[in-house]
C-alpha positions as CSV (number, residue, x, y, z in Angstrom):
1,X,15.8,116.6,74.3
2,X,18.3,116.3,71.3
3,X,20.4,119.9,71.5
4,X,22.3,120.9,74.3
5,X,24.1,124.5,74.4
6,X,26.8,124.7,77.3
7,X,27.7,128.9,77.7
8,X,31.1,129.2,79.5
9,X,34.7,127.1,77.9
10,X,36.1,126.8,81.3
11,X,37.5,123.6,83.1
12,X,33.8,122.9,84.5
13,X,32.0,123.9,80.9
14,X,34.4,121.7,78.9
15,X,34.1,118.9,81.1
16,X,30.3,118.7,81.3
17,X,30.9,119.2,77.2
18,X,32.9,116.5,77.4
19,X,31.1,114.2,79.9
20,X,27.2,114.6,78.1
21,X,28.2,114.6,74.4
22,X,27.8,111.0,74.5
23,X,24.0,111.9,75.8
24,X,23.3,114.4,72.9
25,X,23.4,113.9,69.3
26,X,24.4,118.1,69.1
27,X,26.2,120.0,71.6
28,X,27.7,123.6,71.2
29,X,29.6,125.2,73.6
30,X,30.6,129.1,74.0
31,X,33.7,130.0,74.5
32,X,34.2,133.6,75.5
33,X,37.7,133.6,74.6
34,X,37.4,133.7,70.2
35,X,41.5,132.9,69.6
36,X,40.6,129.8,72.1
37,X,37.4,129.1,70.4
38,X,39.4,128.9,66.9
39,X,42.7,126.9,68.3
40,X,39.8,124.6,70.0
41,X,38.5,123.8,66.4
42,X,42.0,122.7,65.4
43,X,43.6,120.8,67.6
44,X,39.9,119.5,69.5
45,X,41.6,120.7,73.0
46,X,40.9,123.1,75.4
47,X,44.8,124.1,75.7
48,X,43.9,127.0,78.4
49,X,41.5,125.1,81.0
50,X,41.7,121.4,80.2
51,X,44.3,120.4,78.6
52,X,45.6,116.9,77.5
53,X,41.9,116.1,76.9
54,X,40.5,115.1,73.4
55,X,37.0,116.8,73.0
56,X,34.4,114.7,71.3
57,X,33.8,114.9,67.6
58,X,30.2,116.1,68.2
59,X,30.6,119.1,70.2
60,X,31.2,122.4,68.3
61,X,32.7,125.3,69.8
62,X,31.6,129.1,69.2
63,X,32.3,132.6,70.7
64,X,29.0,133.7,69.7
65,X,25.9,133.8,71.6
66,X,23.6,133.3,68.9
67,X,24.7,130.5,67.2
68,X,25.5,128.6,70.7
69,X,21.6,129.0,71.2
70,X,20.5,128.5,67.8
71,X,17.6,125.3,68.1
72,X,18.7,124.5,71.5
73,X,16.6,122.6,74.2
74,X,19.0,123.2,77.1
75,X,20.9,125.6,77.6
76,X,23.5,124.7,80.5
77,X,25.3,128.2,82.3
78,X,28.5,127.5,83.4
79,X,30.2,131.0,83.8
80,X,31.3,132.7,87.1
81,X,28.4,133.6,89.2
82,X,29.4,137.7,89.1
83,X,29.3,137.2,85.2
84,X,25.7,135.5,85.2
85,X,23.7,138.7,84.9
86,X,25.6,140.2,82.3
87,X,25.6,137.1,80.4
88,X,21.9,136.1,80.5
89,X,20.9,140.0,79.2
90,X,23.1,139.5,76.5
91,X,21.5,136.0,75.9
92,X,18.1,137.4,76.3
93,X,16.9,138.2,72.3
94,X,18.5,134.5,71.3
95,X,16.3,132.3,74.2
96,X,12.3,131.6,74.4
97,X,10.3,129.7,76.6
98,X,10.3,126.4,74.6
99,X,13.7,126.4,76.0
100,X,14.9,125.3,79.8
101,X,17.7,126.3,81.7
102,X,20.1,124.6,84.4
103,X,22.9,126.8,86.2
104,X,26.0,124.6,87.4
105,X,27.1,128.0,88.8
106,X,28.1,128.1,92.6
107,X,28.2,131.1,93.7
108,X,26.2,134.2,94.5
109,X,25.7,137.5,93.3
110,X,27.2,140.4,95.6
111,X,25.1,143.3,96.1
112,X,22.0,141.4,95.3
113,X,22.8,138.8,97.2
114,X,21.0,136.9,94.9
115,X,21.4,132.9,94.1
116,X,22.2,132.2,90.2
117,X,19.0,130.6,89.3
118,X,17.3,133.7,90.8
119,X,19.1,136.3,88.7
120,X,18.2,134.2,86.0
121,X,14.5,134.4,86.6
122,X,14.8,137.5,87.1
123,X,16.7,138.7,83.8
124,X,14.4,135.9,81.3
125,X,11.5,136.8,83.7
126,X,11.1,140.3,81.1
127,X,10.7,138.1,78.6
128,X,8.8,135.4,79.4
129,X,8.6,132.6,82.4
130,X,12.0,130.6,82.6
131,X,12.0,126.8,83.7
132,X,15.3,126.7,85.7
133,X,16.9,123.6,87.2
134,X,20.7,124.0,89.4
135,X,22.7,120.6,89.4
136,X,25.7,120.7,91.9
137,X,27.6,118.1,94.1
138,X,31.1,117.0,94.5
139,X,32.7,117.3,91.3
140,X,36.2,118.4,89.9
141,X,36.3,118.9,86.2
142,X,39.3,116.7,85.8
143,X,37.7,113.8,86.9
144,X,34.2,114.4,85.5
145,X,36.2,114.9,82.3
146,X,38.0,111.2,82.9
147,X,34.4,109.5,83.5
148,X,35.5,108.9,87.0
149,X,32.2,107.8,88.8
150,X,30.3,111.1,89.8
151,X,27.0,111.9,91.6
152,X,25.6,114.9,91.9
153,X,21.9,116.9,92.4
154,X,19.5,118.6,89.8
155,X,17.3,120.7,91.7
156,X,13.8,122.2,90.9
157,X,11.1,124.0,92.1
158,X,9.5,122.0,88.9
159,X,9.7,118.4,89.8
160,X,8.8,117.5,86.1
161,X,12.1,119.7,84.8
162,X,14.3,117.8,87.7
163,X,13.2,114.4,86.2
164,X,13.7,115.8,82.6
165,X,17.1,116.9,83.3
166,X,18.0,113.8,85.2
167,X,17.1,111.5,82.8
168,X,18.6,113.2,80.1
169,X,22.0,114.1,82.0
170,X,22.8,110.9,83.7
171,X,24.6,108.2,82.1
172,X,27.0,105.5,83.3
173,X,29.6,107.8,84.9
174,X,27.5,110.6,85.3
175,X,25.0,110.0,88.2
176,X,21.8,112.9,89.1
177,X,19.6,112.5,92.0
178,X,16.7,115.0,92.3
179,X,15.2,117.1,94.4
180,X,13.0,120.2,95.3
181,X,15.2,122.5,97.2
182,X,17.7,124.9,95.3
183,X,18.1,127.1,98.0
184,X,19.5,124.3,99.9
185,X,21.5,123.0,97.1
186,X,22.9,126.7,95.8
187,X,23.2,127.6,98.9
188,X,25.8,124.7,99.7
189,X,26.8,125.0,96.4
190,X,28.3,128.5,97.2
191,X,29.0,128.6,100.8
192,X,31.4,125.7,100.7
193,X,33.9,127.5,99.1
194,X,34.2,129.9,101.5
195,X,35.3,126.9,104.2
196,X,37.7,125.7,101.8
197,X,39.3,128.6,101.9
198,X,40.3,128.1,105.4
199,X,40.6,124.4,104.7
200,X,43.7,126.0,102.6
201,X,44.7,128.0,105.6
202,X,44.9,125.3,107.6
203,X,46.9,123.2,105.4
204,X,49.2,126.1,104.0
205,X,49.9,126.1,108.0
206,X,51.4,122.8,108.2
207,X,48.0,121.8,111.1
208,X,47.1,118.5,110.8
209,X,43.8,116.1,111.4
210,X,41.8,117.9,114.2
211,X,41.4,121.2,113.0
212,X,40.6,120.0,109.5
213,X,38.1,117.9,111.1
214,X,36.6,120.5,113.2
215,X,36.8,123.4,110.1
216,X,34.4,121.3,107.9
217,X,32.2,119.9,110.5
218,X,31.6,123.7,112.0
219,X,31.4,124.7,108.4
220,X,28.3,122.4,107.5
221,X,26.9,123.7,110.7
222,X,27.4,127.4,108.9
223,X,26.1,126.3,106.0
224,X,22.6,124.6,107.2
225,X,21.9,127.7,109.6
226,X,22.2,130.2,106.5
227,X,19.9,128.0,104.5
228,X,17.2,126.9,107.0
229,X,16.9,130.3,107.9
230,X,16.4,130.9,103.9
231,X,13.7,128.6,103.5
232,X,16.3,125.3,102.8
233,X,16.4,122.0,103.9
234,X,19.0,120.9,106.7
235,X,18.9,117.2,105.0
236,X,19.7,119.0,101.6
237,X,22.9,120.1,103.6
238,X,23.9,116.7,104.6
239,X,23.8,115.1,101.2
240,X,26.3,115.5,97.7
241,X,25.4,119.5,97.5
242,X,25.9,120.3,101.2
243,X,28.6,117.7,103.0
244,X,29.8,115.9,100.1
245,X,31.0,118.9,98.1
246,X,32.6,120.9,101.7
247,X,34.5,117.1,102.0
248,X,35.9,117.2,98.4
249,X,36.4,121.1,98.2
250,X,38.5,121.1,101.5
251,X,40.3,118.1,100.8
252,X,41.6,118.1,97.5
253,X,44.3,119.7,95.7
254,X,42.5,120.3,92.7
255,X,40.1,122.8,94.8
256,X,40.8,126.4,93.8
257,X,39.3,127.7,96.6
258,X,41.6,125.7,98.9
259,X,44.5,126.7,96.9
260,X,43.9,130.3,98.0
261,X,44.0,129.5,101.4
262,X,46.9,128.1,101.0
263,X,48.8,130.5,99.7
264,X,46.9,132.8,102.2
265,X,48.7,131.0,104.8
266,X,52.0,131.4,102.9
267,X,52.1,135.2,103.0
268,X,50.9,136.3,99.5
269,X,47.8,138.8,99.2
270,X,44.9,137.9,98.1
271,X,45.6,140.6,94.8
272,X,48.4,138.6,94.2
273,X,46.7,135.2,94.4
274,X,44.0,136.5,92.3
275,X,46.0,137.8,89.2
276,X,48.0,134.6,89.5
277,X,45.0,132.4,88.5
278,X,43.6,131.5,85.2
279,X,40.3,130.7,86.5
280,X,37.7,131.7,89.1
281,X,37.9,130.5,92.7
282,X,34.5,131.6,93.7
283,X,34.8,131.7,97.3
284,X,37.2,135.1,96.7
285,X,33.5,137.0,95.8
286,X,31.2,134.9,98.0
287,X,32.8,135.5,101.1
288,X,31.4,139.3,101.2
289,X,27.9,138.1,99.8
290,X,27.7,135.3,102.6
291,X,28.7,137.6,105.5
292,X,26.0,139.8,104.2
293,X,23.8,136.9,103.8
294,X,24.4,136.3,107.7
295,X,23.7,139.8,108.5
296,X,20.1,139.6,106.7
297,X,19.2,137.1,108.2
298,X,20.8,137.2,111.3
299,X,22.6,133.8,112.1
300,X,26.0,133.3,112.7
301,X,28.6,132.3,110.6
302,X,32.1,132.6,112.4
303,X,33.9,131.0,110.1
304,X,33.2,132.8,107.0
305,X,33.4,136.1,109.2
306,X,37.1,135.3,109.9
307,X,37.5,134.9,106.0
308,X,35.6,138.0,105.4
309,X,38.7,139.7,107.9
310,X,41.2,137.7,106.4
311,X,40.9,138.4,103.0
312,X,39.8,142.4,102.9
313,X,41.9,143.4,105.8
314,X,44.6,141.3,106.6
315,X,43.8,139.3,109.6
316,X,46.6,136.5,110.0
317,X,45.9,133.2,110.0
318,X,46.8,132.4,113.5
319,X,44.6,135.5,114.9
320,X,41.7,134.4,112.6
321,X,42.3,130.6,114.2
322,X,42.6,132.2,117.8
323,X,39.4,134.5,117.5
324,X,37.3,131.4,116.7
325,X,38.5,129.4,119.5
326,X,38.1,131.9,121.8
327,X,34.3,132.8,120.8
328,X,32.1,132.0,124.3
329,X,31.0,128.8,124.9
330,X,28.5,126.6,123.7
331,X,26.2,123.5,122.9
332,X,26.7,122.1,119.6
């Protein structure tokens, strides 16, 4: 697979642009953004989501659909998971089934409650049948973008696509393992965002080791019950798409997601941490579809309930901490 098309010019999009070009002799990304798109082809920088980052001389940049998919083998989504749908319809008369797909989305749809790879099956699905890979794992764009040693997971229900893509993804910074469960690895894909969110509540409170400890171990626990009781693996959970990712996410101070806790915990509304942002911190939208998620299928996930209250109805942090200690009793 020589031609590789990357749809979305955020952080994440430009640094997998940046961190496979070396793996393709032609990779085109779309930008959405067409005065980024042209400044891009000037000064090879993504000013607006990566800056301070030469791009590579091979990758092309384009705010149009057709010419990003033009002759491509793989086409790589990258945009916000409530943009996905949208996106893939208006992809849909510029794609055929010669082509495969990999979503390095994480998040979910709300409404639907549908994972990424699913609303893409279900949008190319008119058209013909899709071969669609996820990839996720710990990874912040910065240091994906800097070659920092990475490892992540391609997933397939098509072991022969997660091979494909591994082989032609992984490179010496850049490391895939495979496997056969997306739920499991969408599913922590998405859902750890929602604890880091409270991760950022906790540390925009000034709380220390304990309850950081306790936030992500309960919050793997979340995570595994929602996708066993989807059809996941628990083992998926506790590998780079499950536990590693929750570790990063809550932990570092590139995590978006943690940054709105934070400022949660400072006072600000969540309209007012949303408008400040340039980009997406996913667990804003996935916190309604995985309390919805828990209601389906009826398993319990206190912690993104008390994020559910926090965000849409102004629960404080210190009741949200006090009604989760204060839930009855119980074996781990």
């Amino acid at each position: 697979m020589k031609r590789l098309a990357i749809i979305g010019g955020g952080s994440w999009g430009t640094a997998l642009a940046v961190v496979l070009a070396p793996r393709f002799p032609q990779v085109r990304l779309w930008v959405y953004e067409s005065d980024l798109v042209a400044r891009m082809q000037v000064s090879r920088e993504n000013e607006t989501y990566l800056p301070g980052l030469q791009l590579p001389a091979n990758l092309e940049f384009t705010d149009d659909l057709a010419t990003a998919l033009n002759g491509a083998e793989i086409v790589l989504s990258v945009m916000p998971s409530h943009l996905a749908r949208r996106l893939y319809e208006q992809m849909l008369p510029y794609v055929d089934g010669s082509m495969v797909f990999v979503s390095a989305t994480k998040g979910l749809e709300n409404g639907s409650l549908l994972r990424v790879s699913e609303v893409i099956e279900q949008v190319l699905g008119t058209k013909f049948a899709p071969r669609v890979a996820v990839i996720s794992g710990p990874t912040f764009a910065k240091e994906v973008a800097r070659f920092e040693p990475t490892a992540l997971v391609v997933a397939s229900s098509d072991a022969e696509l997660a091979s494909e893509i591994q082989a032609a993804f992984s490179g010496p910074s850049f490391r895939l393992y495979t496997s056969s469960d997306t739920i499991g690895v969408e599913i922590g894909g998405a859902i750890k965002n929602v604890v880091a969110i409270g991760a950022g509540v906790l540390h925009g409170m000034g709380l220390g080791h304990n309850p950081m400890a306790a936030l992500i171990t309960r919050g793997l626990a979340e995570m595994t019950r929602l996708a066993v009781a989807m059809g996941g693996r628990s083992q998926t959970l506790a590998g780079l798409a499950g536990l590693g990712d929750l570790v990063l996410t809550c932990n570092g101070e590139l995590s978006r997601n943690r940054t709105v806790g934070v400022e949660l915990a400072h006072g600000r509304t969540l309209d007012e941490i949303v408008k400040s942002m340039k980009m997406v911190a996913e667990g804003v939208k996935t916190t309604n579809a995985a309390v919805d998620l828990a209601k389906r299928y009826q398993v319990e996930m206190p912690i993104s309930e008390q994020m559910f209250q926090m965000m849409n109805f102004g629960l404080s942090p210190r009741e949200a901490i006090q009604r989760l200690m204060e839930r009855s009793l119980k074996g781990e």
